[in-house]
Each structure stands twice: as structure tokens, then as C-alpha cells.
C-alpha positions as a printed Julia matrix, in Angstrom:
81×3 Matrix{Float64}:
  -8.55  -54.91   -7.75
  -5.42  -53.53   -5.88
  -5.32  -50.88   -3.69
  -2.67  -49.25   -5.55
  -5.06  -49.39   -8.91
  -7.74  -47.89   -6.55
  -5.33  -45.27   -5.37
  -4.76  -44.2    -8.72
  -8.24  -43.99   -9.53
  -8.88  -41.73   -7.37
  -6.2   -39.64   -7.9
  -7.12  -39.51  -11.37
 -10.64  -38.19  -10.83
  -9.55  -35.86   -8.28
  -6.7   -34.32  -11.53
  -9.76  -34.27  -13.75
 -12.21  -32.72  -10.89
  -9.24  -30.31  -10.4
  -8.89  -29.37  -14.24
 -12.45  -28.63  -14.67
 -12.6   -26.23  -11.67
  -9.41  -24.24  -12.85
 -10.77  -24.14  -16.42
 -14.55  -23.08  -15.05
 -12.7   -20.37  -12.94
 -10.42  -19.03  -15.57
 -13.25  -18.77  -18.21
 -15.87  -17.38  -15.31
 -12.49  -14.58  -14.53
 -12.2   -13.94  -18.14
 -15.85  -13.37  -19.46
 -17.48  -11.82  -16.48
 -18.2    -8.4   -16.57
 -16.21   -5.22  -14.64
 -19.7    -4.07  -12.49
 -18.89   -1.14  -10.78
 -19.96   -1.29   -6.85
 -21.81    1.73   -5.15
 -21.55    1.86   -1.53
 -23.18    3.94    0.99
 -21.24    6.37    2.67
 -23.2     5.72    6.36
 -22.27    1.93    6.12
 -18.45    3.03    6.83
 -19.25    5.98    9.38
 -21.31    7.72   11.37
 -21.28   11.52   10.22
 -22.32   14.54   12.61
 -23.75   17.03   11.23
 -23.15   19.43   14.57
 -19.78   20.39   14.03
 -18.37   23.09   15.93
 -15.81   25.63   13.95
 -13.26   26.71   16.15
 -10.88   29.5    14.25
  -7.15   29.36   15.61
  -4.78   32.49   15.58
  -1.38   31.46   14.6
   2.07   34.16   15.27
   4.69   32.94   12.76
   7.53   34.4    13.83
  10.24   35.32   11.46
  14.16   33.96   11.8
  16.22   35.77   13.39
  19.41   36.13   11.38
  22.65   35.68   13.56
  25.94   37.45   11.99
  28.17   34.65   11.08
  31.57   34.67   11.73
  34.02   34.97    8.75
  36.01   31.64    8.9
  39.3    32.71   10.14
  42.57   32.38    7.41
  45.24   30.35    8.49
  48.58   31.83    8.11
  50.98   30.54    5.43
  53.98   28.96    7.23
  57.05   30.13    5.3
  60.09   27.34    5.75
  62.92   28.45    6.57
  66.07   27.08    5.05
């Protein structure tokens, strides 16, 4: 036996090892159930219950309004001929 018939052997079993994985993976993907998963909040954080409320007084001061200037009007230059 070659080593090149060996080669492709191999290569041959490995394709149909390869096919029946995708096609086991696709059908388990397709057919498998949507389970929903419940987690715990206290696995993500630690919560304290000992909170301290602190109330904060805001001012919101109101715009001033500024007069704005009326744009000044260019006089029209009259030629003179």
C-alpha cells in the first residue's frame, strides 16, 4: 500500500467523521427544545439591604434673557453716474 493511498484514507474517514458531526449538530440545533433559564439574582451581586436615603435640594435657576441687538441695515449705495 502507498502512502499516498493511506493518506487518502484517512482523509476520507476524517470527511465522513466530519459529516456526521455537522449533521448530529444541525439536527441536535434544530429539534432541541427553547428551555427557558432562571437565575438567581445573588449569584450576580451582593445586595444591601441598609441603604441610606439621602434627599438633595436642587435651585434651577431660570435664563436670564439678554436684549438682542437688532442687526444693523446696511445702507444702499446709490451709483453715481
Amino acid at each position: 500500500m502507498d502512502f499516498k493511498k493511506f493518506c487518502k484514507i484517512i482523509a476520507v474517514i476524517a470527511a465522513i467523521c466530519a459529516l456526521a458531526a455537522a449533521a448530529y449538530y444541525a439536527v441536535k440545533k434544530l429539534t432541541d427544545k427553547d428551555e427557558p433559564e432562571y437565575f438567581d439574582d445573588n449569584d450576580f451581586f451582593e445586595c444591601d439591604n441598609n441603604l441610606e436615603i439621602v434627599e438633595v435640594k436642587e435651585e434651577i435657576e431660570e435664563p436670564k434673557e439678554e436684549k438682542k441687538a437688532a442687526p444693523k441695515k446696511k445702507a444702499a449705495k446709490k451709483d453715481a453716474e
